[in-house]
N, C-alpha and C positions, 0 to 999 in steps of 0.2 A: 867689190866685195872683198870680204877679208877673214881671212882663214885662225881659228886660235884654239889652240888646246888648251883646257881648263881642267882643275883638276878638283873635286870637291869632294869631302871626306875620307879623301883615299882613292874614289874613282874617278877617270878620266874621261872628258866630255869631247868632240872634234866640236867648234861651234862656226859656223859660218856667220857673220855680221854686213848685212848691208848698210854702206856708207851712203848718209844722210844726213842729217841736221847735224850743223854742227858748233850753231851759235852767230853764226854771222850771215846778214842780209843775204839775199840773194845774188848779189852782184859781187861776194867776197865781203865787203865792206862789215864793218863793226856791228852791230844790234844798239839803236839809240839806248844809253843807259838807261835805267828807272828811274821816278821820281816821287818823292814823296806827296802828300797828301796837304796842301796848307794848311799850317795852324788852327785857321778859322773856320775850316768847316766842320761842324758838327758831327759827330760819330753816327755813323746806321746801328739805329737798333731795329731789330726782326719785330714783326709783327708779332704779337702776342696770339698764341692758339687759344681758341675760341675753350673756355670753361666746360668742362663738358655736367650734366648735369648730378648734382651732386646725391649719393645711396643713401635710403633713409636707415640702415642697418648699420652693427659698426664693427661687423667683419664682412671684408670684402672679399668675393669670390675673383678671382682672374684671369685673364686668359695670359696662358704661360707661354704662347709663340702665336705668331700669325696665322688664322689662318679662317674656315666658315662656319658656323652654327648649324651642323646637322638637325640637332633635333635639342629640345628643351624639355629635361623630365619634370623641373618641379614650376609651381605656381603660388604667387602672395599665398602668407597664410599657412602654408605646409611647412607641419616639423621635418627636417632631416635628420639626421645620425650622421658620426664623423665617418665619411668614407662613401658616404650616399652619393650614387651619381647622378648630378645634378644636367651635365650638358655633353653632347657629343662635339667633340671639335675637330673638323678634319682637315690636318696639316700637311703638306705633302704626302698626298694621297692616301694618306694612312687617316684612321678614327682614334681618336683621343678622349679618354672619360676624365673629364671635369668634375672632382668631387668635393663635398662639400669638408670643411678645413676642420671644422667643430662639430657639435648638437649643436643644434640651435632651431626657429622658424626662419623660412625666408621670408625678409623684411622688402626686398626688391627684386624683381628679375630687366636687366636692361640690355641685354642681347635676345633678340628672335629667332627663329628657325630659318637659315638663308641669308644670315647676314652675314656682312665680313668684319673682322677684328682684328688688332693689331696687340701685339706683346704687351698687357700691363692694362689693358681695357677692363673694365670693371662690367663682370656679368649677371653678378648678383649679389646682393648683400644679406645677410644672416643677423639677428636679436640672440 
């Protein structure tokens, strides 16, 4: 181990460092260099994520972070008002009101009560 004073923005750190890897094989010896990819193989491309299905509305309501669908206040068919709370969403442990961005009727609801969602999922859409 290895003993170093550090000093960052002005204040002074004591930091102890265990000696470990240090680029070379186990026996001392070098790390076989890298090598590149041959020309001829074709590049990976990622799987394409599955479409998810498309709102029939053409303002979309969102989910603004991860996280579960407490509870769903509106249903097809119901006018909302801007600021209407449409869905409870609860993100690290806290409740989140989901409102709606405009007037308008909901044209879809495609989150349920207990489900889980991810930042930018589409939960409901608005006419």
């Amino acid at each position: 181990m290895k003993n170093y004073t550090i000093t960052v923005n002005g204040k002074v750190y004591e930091v102890t460092v265990e000696e470990g890897f240090t680029g070379q094989g186990e026996k001392g010896g070098t790390s076989p260099a890298p090598t590149a990819a041959p020309k001829s193989a074709a590049p990976v491309k990622e799987p394409a994520a599955a479409p998810k299905a498309a709102a029939a509305g053409s303002v979309k309501i969102t989910a603004p972070m991860p996280g579960k669908i407490l509870d769903v206040k509106i249903s097809v068919g119901q006018a909302v008002k801007k600021g209407d709370v449409v869905m409870i969403l609860e993100a690290m442990k806290m409740e989140n009101e989901i409102v709606a961005p405009q007037d308008g009727t909901v044209a879809s609801v495609q989150a349920a009560a207990g489900s889980a969602v991810e930042a930018g999922d589409t939960l409901a859409s608005l006419n």
